[in-house]
N, C-alpha and C positions, 0 to 999 in steps of 0.2 A: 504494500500500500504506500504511494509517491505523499511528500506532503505540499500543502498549496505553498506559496510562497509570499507570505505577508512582510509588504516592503517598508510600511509607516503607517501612524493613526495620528492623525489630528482632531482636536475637538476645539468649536470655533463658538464665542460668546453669540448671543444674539445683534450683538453690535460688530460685529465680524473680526474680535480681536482672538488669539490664539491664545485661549489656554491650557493648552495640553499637547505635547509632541514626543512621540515615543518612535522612533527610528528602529527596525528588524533585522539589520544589517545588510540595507540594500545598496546598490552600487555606488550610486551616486551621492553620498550622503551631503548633509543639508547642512550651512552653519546655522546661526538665530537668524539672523535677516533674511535668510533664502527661505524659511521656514515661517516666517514672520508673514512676508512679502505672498506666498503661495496661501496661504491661509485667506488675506487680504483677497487678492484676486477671487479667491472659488467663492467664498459669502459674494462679492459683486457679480460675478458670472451666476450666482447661482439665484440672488436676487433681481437679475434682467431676464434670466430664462421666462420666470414669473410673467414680466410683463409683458416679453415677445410672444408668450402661450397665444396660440391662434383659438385657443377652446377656454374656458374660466373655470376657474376651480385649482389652477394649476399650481404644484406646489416646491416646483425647482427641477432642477435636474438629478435626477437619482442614479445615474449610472454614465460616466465619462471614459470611452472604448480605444485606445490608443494601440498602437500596433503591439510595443510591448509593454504595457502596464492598462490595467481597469484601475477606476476612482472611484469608488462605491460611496450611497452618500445618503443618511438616515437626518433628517431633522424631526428634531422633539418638537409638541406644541407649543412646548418657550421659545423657541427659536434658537436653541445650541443643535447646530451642527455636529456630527459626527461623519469621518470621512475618513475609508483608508485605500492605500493604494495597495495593489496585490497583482500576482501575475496574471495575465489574460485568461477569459476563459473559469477564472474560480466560481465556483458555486456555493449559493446559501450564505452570499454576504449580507443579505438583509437580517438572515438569523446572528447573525455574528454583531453585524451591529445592533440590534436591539438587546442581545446579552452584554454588551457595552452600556448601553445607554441602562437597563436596570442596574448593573454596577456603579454606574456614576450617580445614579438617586438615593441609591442603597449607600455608599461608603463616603461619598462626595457631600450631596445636599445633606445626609445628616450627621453630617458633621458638625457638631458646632461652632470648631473655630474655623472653617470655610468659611470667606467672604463671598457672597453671588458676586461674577464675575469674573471672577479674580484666576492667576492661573492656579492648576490645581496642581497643593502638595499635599497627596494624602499617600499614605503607605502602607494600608489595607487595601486601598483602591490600584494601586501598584501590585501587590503582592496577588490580587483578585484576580486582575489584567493579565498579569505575566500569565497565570493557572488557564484562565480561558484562551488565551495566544494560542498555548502550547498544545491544549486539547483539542482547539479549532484543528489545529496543524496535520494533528495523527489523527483522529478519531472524527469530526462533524462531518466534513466534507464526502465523507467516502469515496475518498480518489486512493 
């Protein structure tokens, strides 16, 4: 059984700033400001998708297909973002991100010293993350 290959996860405030960046060891890695800057862009790209919608109701772009890398892309009703990049072709990223986003409500929001906003330093929600990464890896996918 092959595993997928999970390249990055960003989680993006409702005002389209980066609070979270965890890197997979993918090729090309990112300093703060290329990670900063990429975050920036996809809330605006993802925010005009919205408007160009030819149909209403539209709620972004959910899946960005590039030759070698997918962008998979879950937003909450608050408006945080979750997006990660992985190799073409992966499957069940939407389960993946949603086992992210109850992570983040679960270990994140109640937190109490969490500021909404703010980037996130939690190390339950780290140590959550890594478990789910690694399980997606070998075992969700069934490749």
């Amino acid at each position: 059984m092959g595993t997928v290959a999970i390249y990055s996860l960003f989680i993006i405030n409702k005002s389209g700033g980066l609070i979270y960046y965890k890197d997979y060891g993918s090729a090309g890695r990112m300093d703060t400001n290329d990670s900063l800057r990429l975050a920036s862009l996809w809330h605006s790209m993802h925010a005009i998708s919205q408007q160009l919608s030819p149909t209403t109701g539209c709620t972004g772009i959910d899946l960005l297909q590039a030759h070698n890398f997918d962008l998979h892309c879950f937003q909450s009703l608050t408006g945080t973002k979750f997006f990660v990049v992985c190799e073409t072709g992966a499957q069940n990223m939407e389960i993946l991100l949603k086992t992210i986003y109850e992570l983040y409500t679960e270990f994140v929001l109640k937190n109490p010293f969490y500021e909404m906003e703010m980037p996130i330093r939690c190390e339950l929600f780290d140590l959550n993350l890594a478990h789910v990464i690694q399980k997606d890896r070998v075992a969700l996918l069934g490749r």
